[in-house]
C-alpha positions in Angstrom: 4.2 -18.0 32.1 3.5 -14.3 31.4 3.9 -13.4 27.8 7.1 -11.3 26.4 5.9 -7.4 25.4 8.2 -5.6 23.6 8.8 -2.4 24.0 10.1 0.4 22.0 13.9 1.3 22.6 14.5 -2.9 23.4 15.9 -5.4 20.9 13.5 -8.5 20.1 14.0 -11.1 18.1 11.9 -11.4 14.9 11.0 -15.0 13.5 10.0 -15.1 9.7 6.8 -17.2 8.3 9.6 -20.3 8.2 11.2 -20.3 11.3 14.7 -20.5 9.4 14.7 -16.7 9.3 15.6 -15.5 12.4 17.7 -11.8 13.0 18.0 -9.4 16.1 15.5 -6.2 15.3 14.9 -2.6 17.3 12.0 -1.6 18.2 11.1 1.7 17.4 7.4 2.1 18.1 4.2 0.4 18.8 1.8 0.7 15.9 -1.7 0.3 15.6 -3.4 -3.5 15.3 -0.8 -5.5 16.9 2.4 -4.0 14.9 5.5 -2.9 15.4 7.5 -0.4 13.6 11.3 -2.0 14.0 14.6 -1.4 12.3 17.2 -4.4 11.4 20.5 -3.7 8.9 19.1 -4.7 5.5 20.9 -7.0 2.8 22.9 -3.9 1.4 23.8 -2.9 5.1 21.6 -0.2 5.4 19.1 0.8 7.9 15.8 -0.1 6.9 12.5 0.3 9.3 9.5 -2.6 8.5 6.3 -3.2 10.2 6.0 -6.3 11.5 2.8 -8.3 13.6 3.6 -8.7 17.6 3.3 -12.6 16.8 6.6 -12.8 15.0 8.4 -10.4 17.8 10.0 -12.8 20.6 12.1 -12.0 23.5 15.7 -12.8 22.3 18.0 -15.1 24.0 20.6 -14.4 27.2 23.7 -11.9 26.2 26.6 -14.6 27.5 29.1 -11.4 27.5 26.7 -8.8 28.8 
């Protein structure tokens, strides 16, 4: 099975240290090491960008009403 590369522009799913922490993220760019530099709607509702490792990036689930 070939392994899920996200690239920038494409929504990926990001999976915290727990596994209970799961929310859709943006790509923005590709970063140096392994990171990515995403944006997800922070816990006041506004914008925020994060680096995160590749590891935690997977490809999201099926749109059922795409």
């Amino acid at each position: 099975m070939p392994t899920w590369i996200p690239t920038p522009g494409n929504i990926a799913a990001y999976i915290g240290r727990t596994g209970s922490s799961r929310r859709n993220m943006l790509v923005v760019a590709e970063a140096v090491g392994g990171r990515f530099v995403v944006e997800a709607i922070g816990r006041k509702g506004i914008v925020v960008r994060l680096t995160v490792k590749r590891d935690s990036l997977k490809e999201p689930q099926p749109d059922l009403f795409a």
